[in-house]
N, C-alpha and C positions, 0 to 999 in steps of 0.2 A: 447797579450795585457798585459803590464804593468798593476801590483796592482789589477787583477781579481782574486780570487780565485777562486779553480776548487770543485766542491761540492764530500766533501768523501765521503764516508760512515763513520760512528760513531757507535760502540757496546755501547750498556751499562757497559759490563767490563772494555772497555778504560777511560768510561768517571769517572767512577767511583774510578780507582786504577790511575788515573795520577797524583794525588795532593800526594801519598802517594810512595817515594819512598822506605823505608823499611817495609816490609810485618806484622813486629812485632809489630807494632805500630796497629796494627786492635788489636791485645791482649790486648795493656793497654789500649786501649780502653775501651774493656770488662772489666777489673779490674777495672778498676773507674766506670765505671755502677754500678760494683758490691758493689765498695763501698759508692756510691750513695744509691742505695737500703738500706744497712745496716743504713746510716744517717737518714734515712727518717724510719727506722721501729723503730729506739730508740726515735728518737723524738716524731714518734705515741707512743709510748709507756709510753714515758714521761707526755704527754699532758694526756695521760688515769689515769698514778697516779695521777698526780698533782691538777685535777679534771676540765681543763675546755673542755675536749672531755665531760666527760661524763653527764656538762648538755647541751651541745649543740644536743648531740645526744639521749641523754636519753636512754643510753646502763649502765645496771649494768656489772660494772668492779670487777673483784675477781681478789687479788692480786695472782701471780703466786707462790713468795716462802712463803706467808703466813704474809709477812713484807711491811712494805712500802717502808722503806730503803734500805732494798737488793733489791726491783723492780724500787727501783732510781738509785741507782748506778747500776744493770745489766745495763740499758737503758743508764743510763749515757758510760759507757762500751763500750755498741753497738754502740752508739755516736763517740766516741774518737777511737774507731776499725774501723770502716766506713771512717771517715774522715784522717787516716792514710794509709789507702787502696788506696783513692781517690787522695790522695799527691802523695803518691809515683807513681801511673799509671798515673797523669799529668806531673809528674816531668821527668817520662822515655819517655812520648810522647813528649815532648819539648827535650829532649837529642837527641831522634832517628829523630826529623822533620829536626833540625838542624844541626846535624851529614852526 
């Protein structure tokens, strides 16, 4: 019969690894999580100096280096580390998707 398909079987690892043909691209994956995560703890971190975490939460915040300043620019820091982590592991998954 013309245009029937015959039923396969399907693993989970097939269906999973077929969109991805180089294996290194699950790495920068994980590198951009990772600098995902660091975006997201400078800017918790920001929001805790700058004061509007802590009246929404009504958590006392102690600054870590004893300044304001230097716990702005740390966060700020973590900020612009994160979101350069996050560039480069999208930038090398777009090289390896379309390579």
């Amino acid at each position: 019969m013309k245009g029937v398909k015959t039923m396969e079987k399907i693993d989970i690892k097939s269906v999973l690894f077929t969109q991805i043909k180089d294996k290194r691209v699950i790495a920068f994956m994980v590198l951009k999580g990772l600098g995902t995560f660091v975006i997201i703890t400078g800017l918790i971190g920001l929001s805790f100096i700058l004061g509007p975490l802590n009246l929404i939460i009504k958590f006392e915040f102690t600054t870590i280096f004893g300044n304001t300043l230097f716990d702005f620019l740390f966060c700020f820091l973590l900020c612009f580390i994160g979101g350069t982590i996050e560039f480069l592991g999208d930038s090398f998954i777009r090289y390896l998707s379309n390579g």
